[in-house]
C-alpha positions in Angstrom: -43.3 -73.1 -1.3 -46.7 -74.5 -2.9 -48.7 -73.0 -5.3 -51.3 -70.5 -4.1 -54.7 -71.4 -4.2 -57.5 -69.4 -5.5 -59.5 -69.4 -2.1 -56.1 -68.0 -0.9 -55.8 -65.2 -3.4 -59.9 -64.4 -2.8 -59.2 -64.5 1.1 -56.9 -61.9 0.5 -58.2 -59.7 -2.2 -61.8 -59.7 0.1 -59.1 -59.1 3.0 -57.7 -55.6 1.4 -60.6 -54.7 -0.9 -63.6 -55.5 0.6 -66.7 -56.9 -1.4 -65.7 -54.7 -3.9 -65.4 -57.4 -6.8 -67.4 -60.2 -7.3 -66.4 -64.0 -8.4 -67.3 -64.8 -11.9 -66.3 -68.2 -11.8 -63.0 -70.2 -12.2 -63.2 -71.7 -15.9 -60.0 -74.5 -16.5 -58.8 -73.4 -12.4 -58.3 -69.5 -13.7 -59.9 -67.5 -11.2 -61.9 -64.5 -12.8 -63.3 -61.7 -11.0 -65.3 -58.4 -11.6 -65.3 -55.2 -10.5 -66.1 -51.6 -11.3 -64.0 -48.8 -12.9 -64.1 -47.0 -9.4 -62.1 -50.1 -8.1 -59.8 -51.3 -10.6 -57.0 -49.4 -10.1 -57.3 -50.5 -5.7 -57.3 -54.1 -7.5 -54.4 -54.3 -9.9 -52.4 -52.7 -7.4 -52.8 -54.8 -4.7 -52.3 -57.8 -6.8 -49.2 -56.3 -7.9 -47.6 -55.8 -4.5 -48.9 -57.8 -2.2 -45.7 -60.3 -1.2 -47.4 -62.8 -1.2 -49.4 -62.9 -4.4 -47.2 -61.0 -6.9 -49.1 -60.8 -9.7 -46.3 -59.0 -11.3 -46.8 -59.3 -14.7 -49.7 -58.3 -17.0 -50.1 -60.6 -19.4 -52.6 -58.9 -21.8 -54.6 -56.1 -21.5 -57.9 -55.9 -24.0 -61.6 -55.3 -25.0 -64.8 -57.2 -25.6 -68.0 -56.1 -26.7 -71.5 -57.3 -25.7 -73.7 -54.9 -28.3 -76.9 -56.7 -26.5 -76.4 -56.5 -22.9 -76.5 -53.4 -20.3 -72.8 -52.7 -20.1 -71.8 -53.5 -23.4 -68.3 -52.8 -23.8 -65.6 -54.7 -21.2 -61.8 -54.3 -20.3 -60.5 -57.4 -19.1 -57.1 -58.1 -18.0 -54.9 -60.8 -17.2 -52.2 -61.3 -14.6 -49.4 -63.8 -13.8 -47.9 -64.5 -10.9 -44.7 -65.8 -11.6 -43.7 -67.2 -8.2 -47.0 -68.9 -7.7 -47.3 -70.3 -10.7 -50.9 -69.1 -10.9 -53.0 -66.4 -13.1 -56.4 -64.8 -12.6 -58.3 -62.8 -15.0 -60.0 -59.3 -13.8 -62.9 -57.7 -15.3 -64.4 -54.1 -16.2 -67.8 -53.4 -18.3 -69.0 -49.9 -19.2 -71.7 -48.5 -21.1 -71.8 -48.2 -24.3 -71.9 -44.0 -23.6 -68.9 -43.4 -20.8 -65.8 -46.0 -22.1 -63.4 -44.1 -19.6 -61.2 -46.3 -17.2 -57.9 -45.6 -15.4 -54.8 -46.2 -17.2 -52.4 -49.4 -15.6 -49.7 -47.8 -17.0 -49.1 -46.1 -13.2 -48.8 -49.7 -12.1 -47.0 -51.4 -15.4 -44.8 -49.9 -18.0 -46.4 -52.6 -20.3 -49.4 -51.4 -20.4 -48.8 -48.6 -22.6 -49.2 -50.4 -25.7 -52.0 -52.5 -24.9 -54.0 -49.8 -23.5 -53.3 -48.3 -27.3 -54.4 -51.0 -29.1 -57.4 -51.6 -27.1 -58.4 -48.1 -27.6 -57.6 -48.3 -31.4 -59.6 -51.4 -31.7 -62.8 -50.8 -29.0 -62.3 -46.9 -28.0 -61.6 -47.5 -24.7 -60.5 -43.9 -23.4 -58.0 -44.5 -20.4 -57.7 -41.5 -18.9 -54.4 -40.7 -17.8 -52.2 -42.6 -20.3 -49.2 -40.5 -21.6 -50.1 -41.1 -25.1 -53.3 -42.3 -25.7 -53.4 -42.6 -30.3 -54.0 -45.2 -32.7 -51.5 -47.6 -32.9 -52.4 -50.1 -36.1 -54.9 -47.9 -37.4 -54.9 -44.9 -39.4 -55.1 -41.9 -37.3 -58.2 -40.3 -39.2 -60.2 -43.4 -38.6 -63.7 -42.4 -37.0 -65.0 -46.5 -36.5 -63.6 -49.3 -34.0 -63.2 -52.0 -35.9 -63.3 -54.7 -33.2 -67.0 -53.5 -32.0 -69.9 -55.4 -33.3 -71.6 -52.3 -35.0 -71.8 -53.5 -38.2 -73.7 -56.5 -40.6 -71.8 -59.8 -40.5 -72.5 -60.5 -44.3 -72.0 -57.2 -46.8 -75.9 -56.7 -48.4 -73.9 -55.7 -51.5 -72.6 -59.4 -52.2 -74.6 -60.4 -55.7 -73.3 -64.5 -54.7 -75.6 -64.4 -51.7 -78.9 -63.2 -52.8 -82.0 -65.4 -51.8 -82.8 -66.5 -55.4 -79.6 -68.4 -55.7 -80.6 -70.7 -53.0 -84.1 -70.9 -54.2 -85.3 -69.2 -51.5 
């Protein structure tokens, strides 16, 4: 059997879904598409059990965040098909004020503890998880340390004021 293309795998994602995602591109050959919150769930499954595709394994599950753009705040996931040979990368973005998305734990066990750490680290809320906490963090925590929501330099630093560099 020879490896799946990606035209394949959009001919029949666009087959069983619809125009409900949209190609983002294919950066190195790994085909990376986008879609809503409404959808995702529709999506992962049907990678996941289509016979043909079998993207049966979830290789990470994590967060991004844009601070300057519309939706600032993305879940992105990425899948492996180990028959094929072949991976593609899925994409979610939310707005900064409503970071709920569906849990993938209904579709893989393995998601449990990403979906944790993504939600300790961004505060991604996804609703239905069994046990949505911290997981690295301390539980009393109010900040996400992975958002951009805070200076790059400390303004307490006395080794970087303007007069040392003459400035």
């Amino acid at each position: 059997m020879g490896k799946i293309t990606n035209e394949e795998i959009l001919a029949k994602l666009t087959a069983a879904i619809g125009d409900n995602f949209t190609v983002i591109g294919e950066p190195y050959g790994l085909l990376t598409i986008e879609t809503c919150r409404d959808n995702i769930t529709d999506i992962l499954t049907f990678l996941k059990n289509d016979t043909a595709l079998q993207f049966i394994y979830l290789t990470d599950l994590t967060g991004v965040h844009y601070p300057e753009t519309e939706k600032p705040i993305g879940v992105i996931y990425h899948l492996h098909s180990l028959v094929n040979n072949v991976r593609i990368r899925v994409k979610v973005f939310l707005a900064d004020d409503d970071v709920h998305i569906p849990t993938a734990t209904t579709i893989w066990n393995g998601a449990n503890w990403m979906e944790r750490e993504t939600y300790d680290f961004f505060g991604i809320i996804f609703d239905g998880h069994p046990d949505l906490r911290r997981i690295l963090n301390v539980d009393d925590m109010t900040a996400f340390p992975m958002r951009r929501e805070y200076p790059l330099e400390d303004p307490n630093r006395v080794d970087k004021k303007d007069y040392f560099f003459g400035r």
